[in-house]
C-alpha positions in Angstrom: 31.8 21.8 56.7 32.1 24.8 58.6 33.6 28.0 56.8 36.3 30.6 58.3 34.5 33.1 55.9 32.8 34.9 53.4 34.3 36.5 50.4 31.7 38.6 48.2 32.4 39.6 45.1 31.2 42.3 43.6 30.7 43.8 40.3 29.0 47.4 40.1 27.8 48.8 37.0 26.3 51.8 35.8 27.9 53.8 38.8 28.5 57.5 39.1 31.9 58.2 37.7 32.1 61.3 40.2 32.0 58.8 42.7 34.3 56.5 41.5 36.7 59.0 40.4 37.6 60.6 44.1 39.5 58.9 46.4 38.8 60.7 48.8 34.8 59.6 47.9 36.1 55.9 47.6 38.0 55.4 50.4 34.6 56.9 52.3 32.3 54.8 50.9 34.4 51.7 52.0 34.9 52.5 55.4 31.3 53.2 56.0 31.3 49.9 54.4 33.5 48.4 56.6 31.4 49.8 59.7 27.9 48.7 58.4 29.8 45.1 58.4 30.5 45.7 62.1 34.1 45.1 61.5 37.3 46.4 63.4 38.9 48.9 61.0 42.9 48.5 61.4 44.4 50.8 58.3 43.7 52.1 54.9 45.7 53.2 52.1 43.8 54.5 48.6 46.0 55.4 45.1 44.4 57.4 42.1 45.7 56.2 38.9 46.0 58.9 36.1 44.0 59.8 34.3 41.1 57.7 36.0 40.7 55.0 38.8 41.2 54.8 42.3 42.4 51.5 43.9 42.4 51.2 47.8 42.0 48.3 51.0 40.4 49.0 54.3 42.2 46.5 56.2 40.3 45.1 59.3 40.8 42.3 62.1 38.6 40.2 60.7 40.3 40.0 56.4 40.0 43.0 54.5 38.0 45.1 51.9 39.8 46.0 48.2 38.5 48.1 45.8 39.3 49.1 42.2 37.6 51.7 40.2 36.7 52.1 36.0 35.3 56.1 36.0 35.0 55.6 32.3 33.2 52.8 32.4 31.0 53.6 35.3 32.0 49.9 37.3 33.6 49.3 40.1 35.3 45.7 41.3 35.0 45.2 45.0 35.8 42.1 47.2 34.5 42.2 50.6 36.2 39.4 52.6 35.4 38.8 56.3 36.0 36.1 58.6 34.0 35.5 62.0 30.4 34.9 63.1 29.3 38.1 63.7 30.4 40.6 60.8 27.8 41.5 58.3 28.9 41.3 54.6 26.0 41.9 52.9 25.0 44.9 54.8 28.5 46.1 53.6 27.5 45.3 50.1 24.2 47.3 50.3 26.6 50.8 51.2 29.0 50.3 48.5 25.7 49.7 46.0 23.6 52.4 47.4 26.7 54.8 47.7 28.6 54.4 44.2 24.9 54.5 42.9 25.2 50.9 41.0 22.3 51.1 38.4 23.2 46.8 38.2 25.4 44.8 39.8 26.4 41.1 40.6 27.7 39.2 43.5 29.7 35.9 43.9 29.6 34.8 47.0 32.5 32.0 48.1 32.8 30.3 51.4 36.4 30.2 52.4 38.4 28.2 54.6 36.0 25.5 54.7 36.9 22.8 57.4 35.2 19.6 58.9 32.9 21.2 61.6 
């Protein structure tokens, strides 16, 4: 089976709630995230919820990335969904970890779109 992509998902604890907290920070982060992937950015639009959370998507040619911040709790939930042979998931994971400053984390990792090769 061959897949038409990869779909991480990510859960980010122990972050910095400054970081979390900004959109302006957040919507950074995942473009820089988007880039390390070596992905074609198309658009992104980023919300802050009162009185804490930012949600946002970095649309790009190849899926998309979505985002949605817990401040309080110091976690992030992040998908990072990317079709085609050359884009670089994981190297978009390692920004968003390293960035939001994850003190733990996990990451589900699906294969989607799976046909007969």
């Amino acid at each position: 089976m061959k897949a038409l992509g990869q779909h991480l998902i990510l859960e980010l604890y122990g972050c910095s709630a400054a970081a979390l907290s900004s959109v302006a920070n957040v919507q950074d982060t995942m473009l820089k995230a988007a880039r390390a992937a070596e992905t074609t950015i198309i658009d992104s639009i980023f919300h802050h919820f009162k009185p804490y959370g930012v949600s946002g998507v970095v649309v790009i040619a190849e899926s998309h990335f979505a985002i949605h911040t817990w401040p309080e709790h110091k976690y992030a939930s992040v998908d990072l969904f990317t079709c085609g042979a050359k884009t670089r998931p994981w190297e978009a994971f390692k920004v968003v970890k390293k960035l939001f400053k994850a003190t733990h984390f996990s990451v589900m990792k699906m294969e989607r779109g799976l046909l007969p090769k």
